[in-house]
Wavefront OBJ file of the C-alpha trace (Angstrom):
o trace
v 1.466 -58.562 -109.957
v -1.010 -59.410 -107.196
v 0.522 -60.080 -103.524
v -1.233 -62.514 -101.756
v -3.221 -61.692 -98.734
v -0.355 -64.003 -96.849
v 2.074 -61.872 -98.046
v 0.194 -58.420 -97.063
v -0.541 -59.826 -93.557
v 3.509 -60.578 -93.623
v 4.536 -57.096 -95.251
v 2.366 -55.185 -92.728
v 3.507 -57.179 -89.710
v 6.998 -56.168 -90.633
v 6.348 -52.862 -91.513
v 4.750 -52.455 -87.970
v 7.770 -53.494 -86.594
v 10.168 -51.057 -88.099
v 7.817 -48.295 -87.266
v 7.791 -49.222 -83.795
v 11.676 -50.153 -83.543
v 12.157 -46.633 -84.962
v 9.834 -44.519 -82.786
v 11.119 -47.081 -79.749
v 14.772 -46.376 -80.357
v 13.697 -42.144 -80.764
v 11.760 -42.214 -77.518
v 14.717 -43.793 -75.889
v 17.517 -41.517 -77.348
v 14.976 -38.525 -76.089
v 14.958 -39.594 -72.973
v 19.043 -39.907 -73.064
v 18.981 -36.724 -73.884
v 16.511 -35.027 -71.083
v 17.789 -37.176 -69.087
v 21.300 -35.775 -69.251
v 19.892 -32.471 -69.264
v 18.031 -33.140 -66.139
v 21.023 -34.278 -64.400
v 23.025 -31.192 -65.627
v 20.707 -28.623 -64.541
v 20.506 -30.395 -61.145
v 23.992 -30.852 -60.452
v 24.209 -27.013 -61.150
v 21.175 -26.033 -59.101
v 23.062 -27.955 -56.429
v 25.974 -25.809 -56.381
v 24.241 -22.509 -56.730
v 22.315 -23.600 -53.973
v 24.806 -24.848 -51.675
v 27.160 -22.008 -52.646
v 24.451 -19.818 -51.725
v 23.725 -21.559 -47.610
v 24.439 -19.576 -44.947
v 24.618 -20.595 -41.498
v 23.827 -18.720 -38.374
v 26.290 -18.336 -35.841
v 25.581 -20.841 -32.803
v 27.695 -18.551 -30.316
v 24.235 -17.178 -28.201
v 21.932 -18.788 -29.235
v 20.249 -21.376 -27.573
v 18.311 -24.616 -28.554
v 16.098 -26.901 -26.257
v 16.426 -30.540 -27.168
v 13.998 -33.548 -26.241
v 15.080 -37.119 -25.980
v 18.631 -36.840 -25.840
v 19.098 -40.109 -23.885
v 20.139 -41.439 -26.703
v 20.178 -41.993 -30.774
v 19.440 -38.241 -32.574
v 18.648 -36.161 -29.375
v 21.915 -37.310 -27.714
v 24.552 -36.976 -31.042
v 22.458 -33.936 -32.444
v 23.244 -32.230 -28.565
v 26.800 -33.263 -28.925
v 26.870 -31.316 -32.772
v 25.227 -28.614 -31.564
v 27.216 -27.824 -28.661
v 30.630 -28.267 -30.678
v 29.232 -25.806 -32.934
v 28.819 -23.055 -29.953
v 24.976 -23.301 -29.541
v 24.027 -23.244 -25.860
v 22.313 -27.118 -25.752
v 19.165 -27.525 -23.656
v 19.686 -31.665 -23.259
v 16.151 -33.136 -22.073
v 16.126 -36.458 -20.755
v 13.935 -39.061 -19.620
v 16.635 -40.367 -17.580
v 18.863 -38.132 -15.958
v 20.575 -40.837 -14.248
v 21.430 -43.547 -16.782
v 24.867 -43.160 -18.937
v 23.860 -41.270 -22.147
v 22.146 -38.172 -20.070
v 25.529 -38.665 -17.479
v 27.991 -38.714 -20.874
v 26.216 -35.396 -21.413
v 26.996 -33.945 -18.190
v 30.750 -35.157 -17.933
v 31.474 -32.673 -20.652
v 31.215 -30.027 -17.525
v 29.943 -27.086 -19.869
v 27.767 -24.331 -19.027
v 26.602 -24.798 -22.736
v 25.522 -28.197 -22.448
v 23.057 -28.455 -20.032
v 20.940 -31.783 -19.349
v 17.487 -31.455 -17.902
v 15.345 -33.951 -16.460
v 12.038 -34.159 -18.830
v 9.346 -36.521 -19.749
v 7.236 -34.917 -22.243
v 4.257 -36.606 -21.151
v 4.416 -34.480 -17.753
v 3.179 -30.964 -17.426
v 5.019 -30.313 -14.797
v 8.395 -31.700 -15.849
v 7.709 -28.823 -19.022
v 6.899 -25.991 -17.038
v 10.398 -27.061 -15.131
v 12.030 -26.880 -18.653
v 10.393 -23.418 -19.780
v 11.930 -22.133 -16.187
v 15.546 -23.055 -16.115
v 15.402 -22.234 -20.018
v 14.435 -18.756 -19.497
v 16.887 -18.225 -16.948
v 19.890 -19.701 -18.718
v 18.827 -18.086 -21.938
v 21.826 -16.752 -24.106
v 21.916 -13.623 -25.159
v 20.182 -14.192 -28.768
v 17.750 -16.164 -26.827
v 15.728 -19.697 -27.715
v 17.021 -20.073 -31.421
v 15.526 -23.416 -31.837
v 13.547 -26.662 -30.191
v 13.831 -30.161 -31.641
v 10.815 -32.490 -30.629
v 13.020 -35.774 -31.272
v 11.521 -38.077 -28.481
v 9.428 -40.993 -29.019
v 8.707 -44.566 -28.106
v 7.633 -47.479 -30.312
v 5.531 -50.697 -29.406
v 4.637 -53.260 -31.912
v 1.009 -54.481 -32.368
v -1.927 -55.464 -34.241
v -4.907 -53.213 -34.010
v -7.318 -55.609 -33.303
v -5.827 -56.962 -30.233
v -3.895 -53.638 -29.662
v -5.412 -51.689 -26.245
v -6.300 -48.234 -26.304
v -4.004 -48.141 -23.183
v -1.273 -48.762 -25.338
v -2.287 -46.397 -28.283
v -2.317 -43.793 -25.419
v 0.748 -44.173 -24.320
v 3.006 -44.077 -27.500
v 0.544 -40.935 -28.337
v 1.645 -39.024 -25.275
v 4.794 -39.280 -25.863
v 5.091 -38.662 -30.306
v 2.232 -37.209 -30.716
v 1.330 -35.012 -27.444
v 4.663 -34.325 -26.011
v 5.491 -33.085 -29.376
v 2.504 -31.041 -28.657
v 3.027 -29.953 -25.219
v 6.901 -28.675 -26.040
v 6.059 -26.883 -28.968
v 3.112 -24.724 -27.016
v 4.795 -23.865 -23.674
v 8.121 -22.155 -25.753
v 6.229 -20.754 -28.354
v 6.458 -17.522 -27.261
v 10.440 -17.626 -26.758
v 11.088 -18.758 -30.335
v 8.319 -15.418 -31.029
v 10.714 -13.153 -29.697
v 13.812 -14.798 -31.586
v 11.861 -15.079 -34.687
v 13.725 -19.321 -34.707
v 12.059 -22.856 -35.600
v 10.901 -25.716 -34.598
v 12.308 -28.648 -35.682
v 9.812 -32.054 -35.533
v 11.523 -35.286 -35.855
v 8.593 -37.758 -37.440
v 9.717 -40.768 -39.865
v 9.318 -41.801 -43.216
v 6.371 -43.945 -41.624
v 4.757 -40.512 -41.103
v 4.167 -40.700 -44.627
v 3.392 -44.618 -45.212
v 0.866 -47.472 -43.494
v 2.476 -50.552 -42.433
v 0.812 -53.565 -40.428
v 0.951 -54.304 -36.998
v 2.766 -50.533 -36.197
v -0.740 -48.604 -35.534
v 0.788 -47.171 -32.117
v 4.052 -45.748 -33.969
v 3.075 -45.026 -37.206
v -0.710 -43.009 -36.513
v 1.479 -40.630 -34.466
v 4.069 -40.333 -36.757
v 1.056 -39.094 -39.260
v -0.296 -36.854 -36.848
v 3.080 -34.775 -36.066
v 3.302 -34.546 -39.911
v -0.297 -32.568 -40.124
v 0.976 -30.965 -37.025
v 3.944 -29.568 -37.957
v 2.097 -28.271 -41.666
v -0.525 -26.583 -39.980
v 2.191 -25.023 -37.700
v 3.717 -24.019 -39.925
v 1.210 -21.901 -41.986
v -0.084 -20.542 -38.122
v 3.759 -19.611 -37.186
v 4.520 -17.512 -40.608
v 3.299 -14.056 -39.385
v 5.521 -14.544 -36.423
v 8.549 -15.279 -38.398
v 8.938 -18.860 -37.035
v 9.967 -21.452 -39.392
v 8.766 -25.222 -38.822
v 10.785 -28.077 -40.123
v 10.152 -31.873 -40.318
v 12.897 -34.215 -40.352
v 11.903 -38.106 -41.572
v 14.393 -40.498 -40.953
v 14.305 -43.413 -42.738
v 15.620 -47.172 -41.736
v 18.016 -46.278 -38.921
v 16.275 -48.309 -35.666
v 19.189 -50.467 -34.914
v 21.947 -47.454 -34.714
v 19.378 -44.795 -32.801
v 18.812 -47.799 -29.544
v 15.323 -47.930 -30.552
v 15.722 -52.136 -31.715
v 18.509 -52.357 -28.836
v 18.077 -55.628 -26.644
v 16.200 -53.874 -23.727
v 13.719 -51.767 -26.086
v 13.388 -55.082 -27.810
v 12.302 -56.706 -24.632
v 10.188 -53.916 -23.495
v 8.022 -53.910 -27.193
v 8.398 -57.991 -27.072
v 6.807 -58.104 -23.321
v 3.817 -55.252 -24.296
v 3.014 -57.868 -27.545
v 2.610 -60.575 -25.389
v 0.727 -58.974 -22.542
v -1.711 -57.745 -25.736
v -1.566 -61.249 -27.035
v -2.780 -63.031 -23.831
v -5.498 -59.977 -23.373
v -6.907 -61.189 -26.592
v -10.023 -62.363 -27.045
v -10.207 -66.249 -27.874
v -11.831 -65.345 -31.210
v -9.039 -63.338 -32.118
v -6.416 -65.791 -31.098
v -8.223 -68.425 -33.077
v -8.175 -66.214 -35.618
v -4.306 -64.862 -35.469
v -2.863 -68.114 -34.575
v 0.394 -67.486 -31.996
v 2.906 -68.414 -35.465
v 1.702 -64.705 -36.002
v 2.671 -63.800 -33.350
v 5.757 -65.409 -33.335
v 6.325 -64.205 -36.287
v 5.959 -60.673 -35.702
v 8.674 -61.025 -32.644
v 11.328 -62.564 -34.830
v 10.611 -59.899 -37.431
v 11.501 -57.570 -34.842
v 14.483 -59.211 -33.405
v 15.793 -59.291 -37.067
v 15.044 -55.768 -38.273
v 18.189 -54.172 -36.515
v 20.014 -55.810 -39.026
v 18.372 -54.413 -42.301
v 19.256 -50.657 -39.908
v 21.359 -47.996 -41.261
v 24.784 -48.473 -39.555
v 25.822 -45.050 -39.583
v 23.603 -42.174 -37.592
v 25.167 -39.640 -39.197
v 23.003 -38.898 -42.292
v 20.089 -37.383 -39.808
v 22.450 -35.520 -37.322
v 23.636 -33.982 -40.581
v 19.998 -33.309 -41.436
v 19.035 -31.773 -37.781
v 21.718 -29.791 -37.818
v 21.162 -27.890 -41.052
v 17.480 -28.138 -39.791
v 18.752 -25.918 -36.749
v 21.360 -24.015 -38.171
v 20.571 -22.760 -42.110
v 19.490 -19.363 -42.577
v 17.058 -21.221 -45.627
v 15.686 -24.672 -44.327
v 13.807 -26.923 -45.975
v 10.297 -27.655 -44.915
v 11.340 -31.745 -44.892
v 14.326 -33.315 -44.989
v 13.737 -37.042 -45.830
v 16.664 -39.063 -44.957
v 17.212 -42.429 -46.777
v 18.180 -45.562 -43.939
v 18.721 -48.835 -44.125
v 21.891 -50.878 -45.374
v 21.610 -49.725 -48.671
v 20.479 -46.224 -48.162
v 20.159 -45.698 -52.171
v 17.812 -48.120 -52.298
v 15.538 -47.529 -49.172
v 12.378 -48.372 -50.499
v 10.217 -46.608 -48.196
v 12.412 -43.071 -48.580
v 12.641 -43.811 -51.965
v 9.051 -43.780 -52.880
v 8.196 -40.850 -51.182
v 10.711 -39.077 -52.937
v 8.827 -39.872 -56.550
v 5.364 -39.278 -55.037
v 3.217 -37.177 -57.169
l 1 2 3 4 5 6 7 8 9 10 11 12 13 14 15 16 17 18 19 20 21 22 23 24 25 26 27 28 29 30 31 32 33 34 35 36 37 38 39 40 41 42 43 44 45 46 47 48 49 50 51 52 53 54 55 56 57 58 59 60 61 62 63 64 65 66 67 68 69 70 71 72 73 74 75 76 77 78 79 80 81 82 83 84 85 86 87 88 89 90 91 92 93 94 95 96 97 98 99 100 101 102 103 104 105 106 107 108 109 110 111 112 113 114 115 116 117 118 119 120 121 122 123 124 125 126 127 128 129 130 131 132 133 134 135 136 137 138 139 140 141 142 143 144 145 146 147 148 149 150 151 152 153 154 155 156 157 158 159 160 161 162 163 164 165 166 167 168 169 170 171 172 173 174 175 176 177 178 179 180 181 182 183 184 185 186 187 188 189 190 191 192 193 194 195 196 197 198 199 200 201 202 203 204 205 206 207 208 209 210 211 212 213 214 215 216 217 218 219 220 221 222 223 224 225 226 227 228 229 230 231 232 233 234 235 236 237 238 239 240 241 242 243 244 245 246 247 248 249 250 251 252 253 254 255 256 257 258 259 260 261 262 263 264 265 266 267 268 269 270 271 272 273 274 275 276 277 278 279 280 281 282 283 284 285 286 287 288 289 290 291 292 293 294 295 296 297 298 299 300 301 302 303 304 305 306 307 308 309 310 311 312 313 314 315 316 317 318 319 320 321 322 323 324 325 326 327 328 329 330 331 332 333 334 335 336 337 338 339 340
């Protein structure tokens, strides 16, 4: 009995399609099944590991903190003190309520210091009163955590500008981390660099933030490879979505990044405007005005983070911390954490 080439065409077609349903539903039982397994060994690697942490005792030690104003620097201060570290509190302003909240606590181990990290001076103040109200275990740890943020394009963005947020991210990060060096030496401690996930990504129209978010990532990796043989450990810490909770998208930062836009916008070239059209611009400020809302609304996730940055015997080298409403689903963290 002959089959007709119809018929072949039809008996292969099916054929094909109970191969493929088979192998199909095989690959997806496998991957069930490793999946499972993956979880399993995980959730048991977590335990040994966390069973395994040890902390170091904060009684006498001491830890220098930048940009404690507000957001991290001012709740990581408050977490470190309450855990008996002696808190070096550097703000930019001394006088405004989050440095004097600080200071009401009355404590001899929380002390606030005037510091902008852009000024030499103001650091070699720091180093001073650090060394003589050093603990007797010495400087255990410093956290660069301040920073600044200004919205712009980078074709109508001014160097000025560039400058500025770099001074501040970038080189104060710099300038803190060289001048108590060779305290953390003699305590064999770390260094703890607060970047952001946006160290690790390139969005538009955030040159000024997100170039010197980059650079304290190759920073801190090249410190730490340099700081090995002197038994100092360097840690990042990348915060995710959490703008609107730190003060960073607060109604007067809002207004300060809104008014540097504009003053970049009407320094533009007509070319450019003609290009850009001011519904960009607009745009962009509404954007901003709206991104508190898509902000983490609890600031507890990096404190958390900082302090076992600060305080594990065994830190990790990064600690990326998902933001945003839905912190599972923080795109940005989330990416990076797949990244090959």
């Amino acid at each position: 009995m002959q089959i007709s080439q119809e018929n072949k065409e039809t008996y292969i077609f099916y054929s094909f399609l109970l191969v493929s349903g088979f192998i199909l539903y095989w690959l997806i039982r496998e991957a069930y099944l490793y999946g499972a397994i993956l979880v399993v060994f995980y959730v048991t690697y977590q335990k040994i590991v966390r069973n395994g942490i040890r902390f170091v005792e904060g009684k006498g030690r001491g830890v220098l903190i930048t940009g404690c104003d507000t957001g991290f620097g001012h709740y990581l201060a408050l977490r470190l003190w309450q855990n008996g570290f002696t808190v070096f509190a550097g703000c930019y302003l001394p006088d405004d309520e989050g440095a004097k909240s600080l200071q009401r606590k009355d404590s001899e181990t929380l002390q606030v210091l005037k510091l902008d990290v852009t000024k030499d001076n103001h650091v070699e103040k720091a180093l001073k009163h650090v060394q003589e109200n050093l603990p007797q275990n010495g400087l255990w740890a410093v956290v660069n955590n301040a920073a600044i943020n200004y919205l712009c394009d980078i074709e109508f963005c001014s160097l000025d500008l560039m400058r500025r947020v770099e001074d501040v991210n970038y080189y104060g990060m710099v300038r803190i981390t060289k001048a108590f060096i060779p305290l953390l030496r003699k305590s064999k401690g770390r260094i703890i660099n607060v970047t952001s996930v946006k160290g690790r990504i390139a969005l538009p129209a955030d040159v000024c933030y997100t170039t010197t978010k980059w650079a304290g990532e190759a920073f801190s990796d090249i410190l730490r490879r340099e700081m090995k043989r002197f038994g100092i450990k360097v840690v990042i810490v990348e915060p995710g979505n959490f703008g609107g909770i730190t003060g960073m998208l607060n109604d007067k930062n809002i207004e300060r990044v809104v008014t540097a836009l504009e003053e970049s916008w009407q320094n533009a070239s007509d070319e450019i405007k003609a290009a850009y059209g001011r519904k960009y611009i607009d745009d962009e400020i509404e954007g901003l005005k709206s991104a508190s809302r898509t902000s983490a609304k609890f600031i507890e996730p990096v404190i958390n983070a900082m302090h076992d940055a600060v305080a594990n015997e065994r830190p990790e080298y990064r600690y990326l911390v998902n933001g945003g409403t839905k912190p599972a689903v923080d795109w940005y963290c989330v990416s990076k954490r797949f990244e090959l």
